[in-house]
N, C-alpha and C positions, 0 to 999 in steps of 0.2 A: 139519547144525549141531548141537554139543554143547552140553549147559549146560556154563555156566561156573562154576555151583553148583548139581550134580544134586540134585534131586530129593528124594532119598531122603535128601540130608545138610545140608534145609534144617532150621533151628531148629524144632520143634514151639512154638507161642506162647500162652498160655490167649486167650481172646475179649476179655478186658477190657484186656489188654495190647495186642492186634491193635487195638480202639476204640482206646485212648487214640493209637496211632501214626497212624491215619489222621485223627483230628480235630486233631492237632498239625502232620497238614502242610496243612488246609483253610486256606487264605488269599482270600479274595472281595477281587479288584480291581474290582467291577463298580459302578458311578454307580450312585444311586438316580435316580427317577426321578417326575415328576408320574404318576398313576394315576386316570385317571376312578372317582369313586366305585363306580357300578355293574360295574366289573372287577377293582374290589381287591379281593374275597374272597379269601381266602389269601395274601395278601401281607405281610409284615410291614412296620409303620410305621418311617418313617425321620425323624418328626419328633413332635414333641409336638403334641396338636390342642387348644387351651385356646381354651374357649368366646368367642368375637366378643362374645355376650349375654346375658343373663339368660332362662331356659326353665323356667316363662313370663316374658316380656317388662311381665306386667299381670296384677294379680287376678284371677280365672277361676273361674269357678262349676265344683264337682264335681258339683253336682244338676241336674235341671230343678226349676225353683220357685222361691221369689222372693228377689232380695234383699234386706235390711232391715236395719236398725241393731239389732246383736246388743243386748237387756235392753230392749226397750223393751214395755212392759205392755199397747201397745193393744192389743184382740180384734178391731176391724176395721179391716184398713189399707185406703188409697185405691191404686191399682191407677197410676202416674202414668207408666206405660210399661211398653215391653220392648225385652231385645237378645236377638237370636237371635246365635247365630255366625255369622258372616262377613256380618252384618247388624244393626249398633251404634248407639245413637243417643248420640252425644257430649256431646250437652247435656242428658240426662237427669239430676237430683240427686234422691236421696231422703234427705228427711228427718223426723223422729220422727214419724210416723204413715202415712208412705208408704211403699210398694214397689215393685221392680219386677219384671216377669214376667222370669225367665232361664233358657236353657237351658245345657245343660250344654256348658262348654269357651267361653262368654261372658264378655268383661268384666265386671267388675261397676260400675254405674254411679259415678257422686259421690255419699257420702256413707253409703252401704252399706259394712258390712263382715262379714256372715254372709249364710248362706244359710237358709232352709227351706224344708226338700225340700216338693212337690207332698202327695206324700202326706199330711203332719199338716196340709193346706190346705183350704178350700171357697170357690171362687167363687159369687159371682155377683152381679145389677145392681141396684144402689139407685135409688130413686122415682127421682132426678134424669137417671137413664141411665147413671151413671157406675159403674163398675165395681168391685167391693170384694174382698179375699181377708179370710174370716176362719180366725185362725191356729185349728188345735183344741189345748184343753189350754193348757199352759203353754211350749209349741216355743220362742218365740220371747225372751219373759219372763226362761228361766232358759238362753238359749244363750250361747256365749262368742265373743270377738270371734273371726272368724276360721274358725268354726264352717261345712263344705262348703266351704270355699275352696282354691283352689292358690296359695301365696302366689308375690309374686315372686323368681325364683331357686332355688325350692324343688325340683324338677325339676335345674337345672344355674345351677352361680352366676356370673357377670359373671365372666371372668381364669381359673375353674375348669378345670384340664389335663383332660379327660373321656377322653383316650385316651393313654398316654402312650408315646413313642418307646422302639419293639423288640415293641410288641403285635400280634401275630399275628389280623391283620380276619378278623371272622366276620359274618355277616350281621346282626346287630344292631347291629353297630358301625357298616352300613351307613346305620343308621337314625339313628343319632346324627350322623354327619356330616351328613346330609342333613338335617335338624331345624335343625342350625347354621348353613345355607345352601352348605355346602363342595363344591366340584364336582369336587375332586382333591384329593387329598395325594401326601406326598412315599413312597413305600414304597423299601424293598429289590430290585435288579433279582433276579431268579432264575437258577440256572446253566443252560447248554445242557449238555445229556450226550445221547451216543450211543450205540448197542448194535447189537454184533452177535456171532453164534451160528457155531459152529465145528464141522467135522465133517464128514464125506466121506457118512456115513448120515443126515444132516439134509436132510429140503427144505421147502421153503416152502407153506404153505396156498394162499397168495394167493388171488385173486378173479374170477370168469368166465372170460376165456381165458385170464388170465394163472394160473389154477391149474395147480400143480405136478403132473406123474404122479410117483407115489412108486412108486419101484422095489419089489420083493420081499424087499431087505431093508432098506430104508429107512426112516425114522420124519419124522409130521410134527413140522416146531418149534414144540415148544408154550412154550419158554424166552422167547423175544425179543416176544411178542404180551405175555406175562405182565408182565415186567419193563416195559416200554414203556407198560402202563399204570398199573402202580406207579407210575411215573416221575412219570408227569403232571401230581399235584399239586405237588410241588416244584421244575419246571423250568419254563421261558418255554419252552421246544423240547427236542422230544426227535428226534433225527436218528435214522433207522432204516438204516443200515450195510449190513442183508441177512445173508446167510452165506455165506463166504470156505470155509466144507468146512475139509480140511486143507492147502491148499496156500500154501505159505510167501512165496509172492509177491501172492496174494492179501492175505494176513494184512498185509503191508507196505503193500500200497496201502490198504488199509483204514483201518492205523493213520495214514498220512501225511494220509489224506482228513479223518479227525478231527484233527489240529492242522490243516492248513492251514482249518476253518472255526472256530478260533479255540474246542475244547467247550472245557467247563470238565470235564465228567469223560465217560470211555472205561469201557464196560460189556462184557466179551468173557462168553459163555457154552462150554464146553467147550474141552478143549483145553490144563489145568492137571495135569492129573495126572501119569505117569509111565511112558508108553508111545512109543513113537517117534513116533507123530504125535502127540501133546502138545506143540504150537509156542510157546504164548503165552510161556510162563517164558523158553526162550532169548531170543525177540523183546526185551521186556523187559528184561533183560539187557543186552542190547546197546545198546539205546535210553536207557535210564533206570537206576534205581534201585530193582531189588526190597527193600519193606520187611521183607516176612514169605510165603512161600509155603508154611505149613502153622500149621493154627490147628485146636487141642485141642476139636475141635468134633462133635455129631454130629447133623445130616448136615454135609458143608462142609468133612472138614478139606482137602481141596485148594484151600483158599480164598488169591487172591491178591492182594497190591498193590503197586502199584509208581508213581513218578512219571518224568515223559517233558516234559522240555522242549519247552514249548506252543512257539506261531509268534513269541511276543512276548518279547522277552527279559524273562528274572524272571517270566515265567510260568508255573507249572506245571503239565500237565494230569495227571490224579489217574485211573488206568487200575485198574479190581477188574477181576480175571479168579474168574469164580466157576465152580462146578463144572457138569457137562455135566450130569446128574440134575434134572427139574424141581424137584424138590422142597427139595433143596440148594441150587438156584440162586434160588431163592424167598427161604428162610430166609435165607443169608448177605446177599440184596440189603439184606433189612430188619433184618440185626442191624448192619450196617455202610456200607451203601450210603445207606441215609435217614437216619442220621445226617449224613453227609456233606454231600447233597442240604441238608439242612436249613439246616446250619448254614451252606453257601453261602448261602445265600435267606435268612440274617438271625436266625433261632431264636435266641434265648438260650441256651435249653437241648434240643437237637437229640435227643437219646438216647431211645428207646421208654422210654414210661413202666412203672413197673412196681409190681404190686401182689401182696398177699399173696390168694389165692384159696384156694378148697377144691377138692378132689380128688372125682368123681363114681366115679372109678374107679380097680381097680390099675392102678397104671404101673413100668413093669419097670425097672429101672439096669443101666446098660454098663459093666460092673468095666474098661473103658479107656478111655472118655472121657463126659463131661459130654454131655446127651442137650436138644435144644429140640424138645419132644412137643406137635404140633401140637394145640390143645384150641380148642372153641365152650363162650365164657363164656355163662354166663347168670345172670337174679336169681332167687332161689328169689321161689315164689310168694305174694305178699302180698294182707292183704283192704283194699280200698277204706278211706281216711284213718284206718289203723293206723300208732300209731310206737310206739319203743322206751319200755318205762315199766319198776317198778319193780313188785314181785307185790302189793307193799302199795297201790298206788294205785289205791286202789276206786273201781270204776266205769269203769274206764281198760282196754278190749281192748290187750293188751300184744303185741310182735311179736318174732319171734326177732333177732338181731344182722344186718344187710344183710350178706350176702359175698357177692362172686363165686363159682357154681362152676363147674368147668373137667371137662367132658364128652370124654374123648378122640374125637381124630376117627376110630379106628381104626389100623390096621395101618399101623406106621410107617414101609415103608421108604420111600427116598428118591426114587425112582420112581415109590410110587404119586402121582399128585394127585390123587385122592379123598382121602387126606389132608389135604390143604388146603381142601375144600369146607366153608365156612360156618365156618371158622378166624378164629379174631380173637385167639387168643394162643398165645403159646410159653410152657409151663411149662417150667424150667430146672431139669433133672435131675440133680441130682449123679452123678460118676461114682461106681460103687461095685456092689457085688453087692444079690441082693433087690427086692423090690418096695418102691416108695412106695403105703402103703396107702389106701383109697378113706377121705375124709373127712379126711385130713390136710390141713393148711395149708402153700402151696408157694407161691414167688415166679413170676410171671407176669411177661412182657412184653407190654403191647399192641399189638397189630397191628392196622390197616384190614382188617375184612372179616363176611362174619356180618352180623346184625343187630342186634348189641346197641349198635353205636354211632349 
């Protein structure tokens, strides 16, 4: 089989022009869906969550100690109860000369409206048996209404949206729906995508007996275990395909097997370039619609896309063919692959984020293409509750400016994956001769990985 547009005379495209064409053809037909609390982390909201209640629902002691009518002058109050939490007494009232014992996260009884903390406090028992707190000082005398209390609604207000539709749940959000009694919400369903590796020298890891013997010149696939768990966060399923090698009937069943279970996007590793067993681009071709089969990139630029009418009419599945090299195959998934992913699954704004960083080290320029140099961020080292001050404000330990710097991971070619160990950004190298010098400030995009996140 020939291409029908070789290779060599596809358009060369910059990377920002390749993003913008593959998030123009992203269309999510997928229903959202109810999501038990506990399994929507990472899911984006597909509804507004607007508080049922007021949080707290009732005055609430921030102290343990008593509460009492804020300004009242007595020095010894009578003691005429207590509430603990989650053990209240309803008919308890204090009034100007009395208190009641309360712990903290407790209503406050009738006719209290401050607190005084235990501390500024001394008990103890008068002749009659009955129990006294004297306030120390003036605590009580000169305190203001309202003084250790949670008032209500003060936390979250009655009608109050606390989460609003298109918010990407993180574990704290967990906490807020569950505080409001909510046992599901409505989220964004996620896309299914698939992946499979190409190559007649590829075989499989696998596991016990099902381990591969790797011939003598064969290499294990370290592409499809990689990607597959990039993948993870962003998809409900990720289908694992296997490796088709090069053989053209394989590759066909493969591709048929991902429309007929309905993905949303097809991930091929190797097999874009421009050698005779190079299958995917004719595939493609004939199947669909390539957008772009080379993109001004380094590593990546046999990077490909193309779309292939899914099983459903008006559906279409979204196929990257990305380069056979781990480490290209890497980079490309996450300059344009999780974008994608993303913005299926609901993201507002789906694109790696990107920030200005500092340079730990020389990093060379590719006088022919734009270079993404794998680096491990990290924070320069600060001293315990240091911030940023001004040299005239005495008395004030002052801190250098917070930046990112960006440690190269070493020797970049596209092969190695020690490159990528403990990688969490891509500095964006301009193409051009010369070094980017160590200490300079350069734009970053973030990646998952490393520890710094």
């Amino acid at each position: 089989m020939g291409y029908d547009t070789p290779a060599a005379l596809y358009k060369m495209v910059p990377v920002e022009e390749a993003l913008e064409k593959v998030l123009s053809e992203v269309r999510s037909t997928k229903a959202s869906f109810q999501c038990g609390i506990s399994q929507c982390v990472g899911h984006v909201l597909d509804q507004d969550v607007v508080a049922p209640a007021a949080i707290p629902d009732k005055a609430l002691s921030i102290m343990d100690g008593f509460a009492v009518q804020a300004g009242d002058d007595t020095k010894e109050f009578a003691v005429v109860g207590e509430n603990r939490a989650g053990n209240v007494d309803d008919d308890l009232v204090v009034s100007k000369g009395g208190c009641c014992y309360i712990t903290t996260g407790s209503p406050l009884p009738r006719g209290s409206d401050a607190v005084v903390m235990i501390e500024d406090t001394k008990t103890s028992t008068a002749a009659d048996g009955k129990r006294v707190m004297e306030v120390l000082g003036d605590a009580v005398k000169n305190m203001a209404v309202g003084h250790n209390v949670r008032q209500i609604g003060s936390d979250m207000a009655l009608g109050e949206v606390v989460l609003g539709k298109g918010k990407l749940l993180e574990s704290a959000d967990i906490g807020i729906l569950a505080s409001l009694g909510f046992q599901s919400v409505a989220v964004v369903s996620k896309p299914l995508a698939a992946f499979m590796s190409t190559g007649d020298e590829v075989v499989d890891v696998g596991t016990g007996r099902e381990a591969s013997r790797k011939g003598r010149h064969q290499i294990y696939d370290a592409n499809r275990p990689v990607l597959l768990s990039c993948a993870q966060p962003y998809c409900s399923e990720v289908m694992d395909l296997g490796i088709t090698g090069d053989d053209q009937a394989r590759l066909e069943l493969s591709f048929q097997k991902a429309v007929d279970n309905n993905v949303d996007v097809l991930v091929t590793s190797g097999g874009v370039s421009m050698g005779d067993s190079d299958l995917i681009k004719p595939i493609l071709e004939q199947k669909g619609k390539v957008h772009f089969g080379k993109v001004m990139m380094k590593p990546g630029k046999p990077l490909t896309f193309a779309t292939v009418e899914g099983r459903e009419k008006g559906r279409k599945l979204l196929v990257f063919g990305l380069p056979g090299n781990p480490v290209s195959s890497f980079v490309t998934f996450n300059l344009v692959v999780v974008p994608a992913l993303r913005k299926l699954a609901g993201w507002t704004n789906p694109r790696l984020r990107r920030m200005g960083v500092r340079t730990a080290d020389k990093i060379a320029m590719d006088p022919k293409r734009p270079e993404y140099h794998r680096v491990t961020l990290s924070l320069p080292p600060l001293d315990p509750f240091s911030y940023g001050c001004k040299d005239e404000d005495n008395g004030n330990k002052c801190s250098e400016p917070l930046v990112l710097v960006a440690h190269s991971t070493g020797f970049q070619r596209s092969s190695r994956l020690l490159s990528l160990r403990s990688a969490n950004g891509l500095v964006e190298v301009p193409q051009g001769s010369g070094h980017i010098p160590a200490g300079a400030t350069v734009s970053c995009l973030l990646i998952k990985g490393g520890d710094f996140f």
